[in-house]
C-alpha positions, 0 to 999 in steps of 0.5 A: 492207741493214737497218738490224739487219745493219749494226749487229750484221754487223760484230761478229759476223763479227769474233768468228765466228772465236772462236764457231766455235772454242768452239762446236766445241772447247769446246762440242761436245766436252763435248756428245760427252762427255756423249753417251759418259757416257750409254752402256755403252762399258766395254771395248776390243772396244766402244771399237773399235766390235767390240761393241755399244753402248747407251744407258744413261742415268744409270747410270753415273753412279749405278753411280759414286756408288754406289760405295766406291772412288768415294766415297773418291775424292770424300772424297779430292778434299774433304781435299785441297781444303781443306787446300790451300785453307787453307794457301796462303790463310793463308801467302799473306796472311800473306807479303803482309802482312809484305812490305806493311810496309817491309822491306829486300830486299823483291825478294828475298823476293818472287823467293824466295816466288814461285820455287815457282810457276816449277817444275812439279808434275812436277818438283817432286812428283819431290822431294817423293816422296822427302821425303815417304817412309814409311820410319821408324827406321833406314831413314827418309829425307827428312822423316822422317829430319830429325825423327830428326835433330833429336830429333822422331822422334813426328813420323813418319808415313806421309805420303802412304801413310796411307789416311785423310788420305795425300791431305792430305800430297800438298796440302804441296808444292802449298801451298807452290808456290801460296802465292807466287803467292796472295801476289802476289794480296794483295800487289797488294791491299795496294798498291792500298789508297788512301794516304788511307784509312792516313792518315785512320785514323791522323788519327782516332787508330786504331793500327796493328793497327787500320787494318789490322783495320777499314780495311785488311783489309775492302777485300782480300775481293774478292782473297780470293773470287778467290784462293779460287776461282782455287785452289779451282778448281785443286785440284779438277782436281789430276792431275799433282802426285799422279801424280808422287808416287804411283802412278796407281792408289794407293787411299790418293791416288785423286781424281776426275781419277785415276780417269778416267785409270784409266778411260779407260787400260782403254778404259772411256770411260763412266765416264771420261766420267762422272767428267769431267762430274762434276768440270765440275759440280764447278768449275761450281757453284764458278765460277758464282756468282763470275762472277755476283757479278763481274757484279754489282759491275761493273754497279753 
């Protein structure tokens, strides 16, 4: 046998199990993808082989892009990112800092930050839906209803039913079930910051504020670039959160991920297919890089 076989034999025929999976569950899937965003499968009598077919190549990916409602679907995708990008990063840290200082019933506040997490967005965006009604002055409810109460009714607003940044509203109640968990991730940062560093800064006479600023705070980067691509991720995919508090074909909360469900339901596979590789080269451009820099510092 040579020497090349026995070598790599072994380990290969241990993970051909895995490679196998991937390659046809995985890989071959997005190939099939790809093969169905690049012909015109538009309608029922197509979808069930009763009308011909044809390559069309890019166009609808184009015919996509080139459109209003798509268009708002990525502007949509963009506000929610961020909004949700930055509200659970800033409550997240800012709960792992408090938490970082001694403070009594810490289990309890870690149990009471982290519960959110523990419930799904269907059950949660059930809630949330009637929270975030639109209904105003005597028929107000949820929110709204509680800033009449407390003598702030300029706080009422259409939440999710405003065109323009409805999409905004809809990333409150996931801010605040993934806050916990981007809190668990800064928290294990904190505690996994050496003693020494703490107490050579106090040695050298730095105050409390600044052992945090220039010691404390700079080794946390690599938690917040994974904190950031973690959510970014799951932000870029938001699905189920959005249909359980408005409706599939809402225009004012249409992303990406709706508009393929919208798709594929009336046998427009192309366009669902479309919009799926779009969303994969969303989270690709997002995830490459930080795989790549994980790389990196692992080699060095």
């Amino acid at each position: 046998m040579p020497r090349q076989i026995r070598k790599w034999g072994p380990p290969l025929l241990l993970i051909s199990p895995t490679l196998i999976l991937l390659g046809v569950f995985v890989y071959g899937l997005l190939a099939v993808n790809a093969n169905t965003s690049f012909r015109d499968i538009h309608n029922a009598a197509q979808a069930n082989g009763k009308a011909p077919v044809s390559f069309v190549g890019l166009e609808n990916y184009f015919t996509l892009f080139g459109s209003d409602s798509f268009q708002h679907s990525l502007r949509n995708l963009v506000l929610y990112t961020v909004v949700f990008l930055a509200g659970t990063m800033f409550f997240g840290f800012v709960w792992a800092w408090l938490l970082d200082r001694p403070v009594r019933f810490e289990g309890v506040f870690r149990s009471i930050y982290l519960f959110p997490m523990a419930v799904s967005f269907v059950a949660s965006g059930v809630v949330w839906r009637w929270l975030l009604n639109s209904n105003q002055g005597e028929n107000a409810s949820g929110l709204n209803r509680l800033f009449q109460m407390i003598g702030l009714p300029f706080l009422q607003n259409n939440w999710w039913n405003n065109v323009d940044v409805g999409i905004a509203a809809i990333a409150i109640p996931a801010i605040w079930q993934l806050s916990g968990y981007v809190m668990a991730l800064f928290l294990a940062g904190f505690r996994g910051i050496p003693e020494e560093l703490r107490e050579a800064s106090q040695i050298d006479g730095a105050s409390s504020w600044q052992t945090y600023r220039h010691v404390i705070f700079p080794q946390l980067s690599p938690v917040a670039l994974s904190a950031v691509i973690i959510v970014g991720h799951m932000s870029l995919k938001a699905f189920d959160l959005i249909m359980s508090i408005s409706k599939p074909a809402n225009y004012q909360t249409k992303v990406p991920a709706i508009d393929m469900y919208v798709f594929k339901s009336s046998f427009d596979y192309s366009n669902a297919a479309a919009v799926g590789a779009i969303l994969l080269v969303i989270v690709a451009v997002l995830i490459i890089p930080y795989l790549v820099h994980l790389n990196r510092t692992e080699k060095h």
